[in-house]
C-alpha positions as CSV (number, residue, x, y, z in Angstrom):
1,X,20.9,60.7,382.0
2,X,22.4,57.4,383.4
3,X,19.3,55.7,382.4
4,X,18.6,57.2,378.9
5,X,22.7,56.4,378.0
6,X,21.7,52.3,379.6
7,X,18.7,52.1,377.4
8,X,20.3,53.5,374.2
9,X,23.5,50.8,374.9
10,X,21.0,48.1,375.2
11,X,19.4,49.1,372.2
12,X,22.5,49.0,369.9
13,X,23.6,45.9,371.7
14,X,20.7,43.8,371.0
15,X,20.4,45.5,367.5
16,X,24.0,43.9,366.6
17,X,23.7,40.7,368.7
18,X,20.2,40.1,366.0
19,X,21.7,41.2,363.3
20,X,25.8,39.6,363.7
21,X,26.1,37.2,366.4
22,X,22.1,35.6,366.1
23,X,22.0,32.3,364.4
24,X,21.1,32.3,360.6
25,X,18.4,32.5,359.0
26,X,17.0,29.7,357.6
27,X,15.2,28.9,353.8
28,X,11.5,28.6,355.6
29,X,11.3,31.9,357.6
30,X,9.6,33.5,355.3
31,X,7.3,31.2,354.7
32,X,6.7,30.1,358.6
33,X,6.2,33.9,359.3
34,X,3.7,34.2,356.4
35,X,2.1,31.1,357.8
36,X,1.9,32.2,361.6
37,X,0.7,35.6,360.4
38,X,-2.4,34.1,358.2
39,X,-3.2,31.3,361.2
40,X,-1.8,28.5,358.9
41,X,-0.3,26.4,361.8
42,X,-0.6,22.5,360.9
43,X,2.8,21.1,361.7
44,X,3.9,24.4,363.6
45,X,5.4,23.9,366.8
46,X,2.1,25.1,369.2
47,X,5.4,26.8,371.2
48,X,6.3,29.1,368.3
49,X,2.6,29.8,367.7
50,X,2.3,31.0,371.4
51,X,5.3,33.1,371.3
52,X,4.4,34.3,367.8
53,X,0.9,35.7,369.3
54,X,2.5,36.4,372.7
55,X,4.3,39.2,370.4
56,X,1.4,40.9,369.5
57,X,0.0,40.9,373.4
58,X,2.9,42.6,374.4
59,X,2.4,45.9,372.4
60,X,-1.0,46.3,373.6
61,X,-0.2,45.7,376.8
62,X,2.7,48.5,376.3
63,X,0.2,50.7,374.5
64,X,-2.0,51.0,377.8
65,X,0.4,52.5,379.1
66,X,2.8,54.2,376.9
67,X,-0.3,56.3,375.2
68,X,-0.7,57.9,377.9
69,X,2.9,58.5,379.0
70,X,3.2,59.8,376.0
71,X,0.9,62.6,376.8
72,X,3.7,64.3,378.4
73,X,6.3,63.7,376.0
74,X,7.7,65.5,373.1
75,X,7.8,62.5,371.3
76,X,4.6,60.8,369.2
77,X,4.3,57.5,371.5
78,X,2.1,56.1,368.5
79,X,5.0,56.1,366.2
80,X,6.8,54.0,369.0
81,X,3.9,51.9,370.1
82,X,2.8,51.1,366.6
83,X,6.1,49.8,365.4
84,X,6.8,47.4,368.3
85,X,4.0,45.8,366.6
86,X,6.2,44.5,363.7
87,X,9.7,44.6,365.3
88,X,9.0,45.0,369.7
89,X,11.1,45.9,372.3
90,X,13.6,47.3,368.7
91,X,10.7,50.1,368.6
92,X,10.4,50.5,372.2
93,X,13.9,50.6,373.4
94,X,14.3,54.4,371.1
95,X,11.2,55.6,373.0
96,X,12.6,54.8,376.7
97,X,15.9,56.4,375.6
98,X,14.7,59.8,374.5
99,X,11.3,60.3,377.2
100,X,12.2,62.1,380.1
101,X,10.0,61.3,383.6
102,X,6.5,61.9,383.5
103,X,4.3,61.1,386.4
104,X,1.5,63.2,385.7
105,X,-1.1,63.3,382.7
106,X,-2.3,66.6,381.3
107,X,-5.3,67.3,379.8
108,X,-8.6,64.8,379.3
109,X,-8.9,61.6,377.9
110,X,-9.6,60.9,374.3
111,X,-11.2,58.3,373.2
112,X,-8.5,56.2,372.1
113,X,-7.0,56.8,375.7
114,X,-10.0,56.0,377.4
115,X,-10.1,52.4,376.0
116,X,-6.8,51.6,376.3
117,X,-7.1,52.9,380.2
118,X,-10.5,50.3,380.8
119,X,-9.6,47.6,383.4
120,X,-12.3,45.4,380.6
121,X,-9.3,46.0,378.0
122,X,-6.8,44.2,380.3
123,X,-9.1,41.7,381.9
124,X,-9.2,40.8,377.7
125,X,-5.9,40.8,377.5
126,X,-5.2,38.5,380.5
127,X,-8.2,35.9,379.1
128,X,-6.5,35.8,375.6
129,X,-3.1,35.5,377.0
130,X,-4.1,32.9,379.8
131,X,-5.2,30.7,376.4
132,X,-2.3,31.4,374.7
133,X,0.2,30.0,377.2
134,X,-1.5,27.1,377.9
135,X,-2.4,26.3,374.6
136,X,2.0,26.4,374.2
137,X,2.8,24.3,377.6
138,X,-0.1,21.7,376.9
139,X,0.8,21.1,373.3
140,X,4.0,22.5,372.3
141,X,7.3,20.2,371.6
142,X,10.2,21.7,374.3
143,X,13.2,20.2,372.5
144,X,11.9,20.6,368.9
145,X,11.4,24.2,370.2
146,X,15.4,24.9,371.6
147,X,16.7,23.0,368.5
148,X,14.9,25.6,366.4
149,X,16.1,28.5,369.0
150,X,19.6,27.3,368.5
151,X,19.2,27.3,364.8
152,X,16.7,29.7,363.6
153,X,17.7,33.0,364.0
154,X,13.9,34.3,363.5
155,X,12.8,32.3,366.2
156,X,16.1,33.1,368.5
157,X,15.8,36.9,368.4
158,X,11.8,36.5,369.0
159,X,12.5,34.5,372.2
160,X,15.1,37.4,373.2
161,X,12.8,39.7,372.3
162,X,10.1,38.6,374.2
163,X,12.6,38.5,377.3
164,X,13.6,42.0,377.0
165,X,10.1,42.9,376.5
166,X,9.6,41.5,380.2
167,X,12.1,43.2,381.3
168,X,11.1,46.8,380.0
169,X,8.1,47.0,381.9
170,X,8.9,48.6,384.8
171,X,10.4,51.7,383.3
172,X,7.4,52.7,382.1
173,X,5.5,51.2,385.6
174,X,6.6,53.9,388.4
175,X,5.4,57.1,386.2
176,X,2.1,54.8,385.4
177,X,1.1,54.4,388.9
178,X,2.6,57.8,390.1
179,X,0.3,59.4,387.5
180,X,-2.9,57.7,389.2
181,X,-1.6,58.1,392.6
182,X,-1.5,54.7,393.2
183,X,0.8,53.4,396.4
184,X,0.7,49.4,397.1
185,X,3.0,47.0,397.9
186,X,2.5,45.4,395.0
187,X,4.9,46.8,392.3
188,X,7.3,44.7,392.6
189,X,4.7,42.1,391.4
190,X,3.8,43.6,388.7
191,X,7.5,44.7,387.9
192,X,8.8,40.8,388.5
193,X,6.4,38.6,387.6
194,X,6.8,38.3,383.6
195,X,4.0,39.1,381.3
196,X,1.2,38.4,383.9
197,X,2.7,40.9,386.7
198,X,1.8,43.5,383.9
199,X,-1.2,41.9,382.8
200,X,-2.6,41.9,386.6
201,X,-1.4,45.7,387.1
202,X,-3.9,46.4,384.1
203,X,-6.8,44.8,385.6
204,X,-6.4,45.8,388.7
205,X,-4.7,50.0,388.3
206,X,-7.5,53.0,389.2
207,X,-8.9,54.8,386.3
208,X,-6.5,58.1,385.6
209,X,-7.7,60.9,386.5
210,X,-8.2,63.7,384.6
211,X,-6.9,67.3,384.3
212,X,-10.4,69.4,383.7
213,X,-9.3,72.6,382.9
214,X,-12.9,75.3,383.3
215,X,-12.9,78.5,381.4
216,X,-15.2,81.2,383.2
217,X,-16.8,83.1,380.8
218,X,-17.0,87.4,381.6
219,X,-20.9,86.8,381.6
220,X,-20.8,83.9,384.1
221,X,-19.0,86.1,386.9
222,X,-21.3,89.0,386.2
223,X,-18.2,91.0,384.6
């Protein structure tokens, strides 16, 4: 209960901290969203870029896992998952609140699941994200980047955003690995390490294993 009441405070926190205390927007965001969204990035700050992309790694990499938590739940993880596309760790923060503890997985895996459980879907994600990041170090502008953090309240909340989305992880982590019966020393790795701790735990975390429930037919015991 102590952990559901902390995740819902942090939730209405950074909900009002976004929306009150964030920096304003500015006349442009619209436009620089629009612009990030279509891949329209001449004079963009290759910084902003990377984080802009950066926040649509994230929900896949908290899809791989939250599908299948979600298995368990009594609430549709897809709604949750889906909408942290558009507005993060503001979808995902609700979910953690309301699921209860789930280290098991019931049933078979779909199809959906089954992707989304590949180690070749994170080794993807790692590639994509490895690019990313460099791309932003190599060529992005550092002070043009915290004047427009100081400024810009779409690119202030995204930075925060992508912080608390680090941070989230590992509440989701222990039931992941529990569920696969998985024991190494190397959760605190992928707990601690941001964005590539997780990225690492989905190339390298056993396939889940499956509940395969048999129905014995009368005829097939001679009854």
């Amino acid at each position: 209960m102590v952990r559901k009441i902390a995740f819902g405070v942090l939730w209405l926190g950074f909900s009002f901290y976004a929306f009150v205390l964030a920096p304003p927007n500015q006349p442009d965001t619209f436009e620089l969203i629009k612009d990030l969204s279509t891949g329209q990035w001449q004079g963009i700050n290759p910084l902003v870029i990377t984080l802009f992309n950066l926040m649509g790694i994230w929900p896949m990499i908290y899809s791989a896992v939250l599908f299948i938590d979600g298995r368990g739940q009594k609430l549709p993880a897809w709604l949750f998952a889906g909408a942290s596309f558009g507005v993060g760790a503001f979808a995902l923060l609700p979910y953690l609140t309301l699921r209860n503890a789930n280290p098991q997985f019931p049933g078979t895996k779909n199809a959906l699941i089954k992707l989304l459980d590949s180690r070749i879907t994170g080794i993807i994600l790692a590639i994509g994200t490895t690019i990313l990041v460099a791309y932003g170090l190599l060529k992005g502008d550092w002070s043009n980047f915290i004047q427009q953090w100081q400024s810009d309240r779409f690119i202030h909340v995204m930075s925060l955003d992508f912080c608390l989305l680090c941070l989230l992880f590992p509440a989701l982590l222990g039931d992941d690995m529990a569920r696969r019966s998985w024991q190494t020393g190397l959760f605190w790795l992928f707990a601690l390490v941001p964005l590539f701790g997780p990225l690492i735990y989905l190339c390298l975390r056993p396939p889940l294993p499956e509940e395969t429930i048999k129905v014995v037919s009368k005829q097939q015991v001679g009854v």
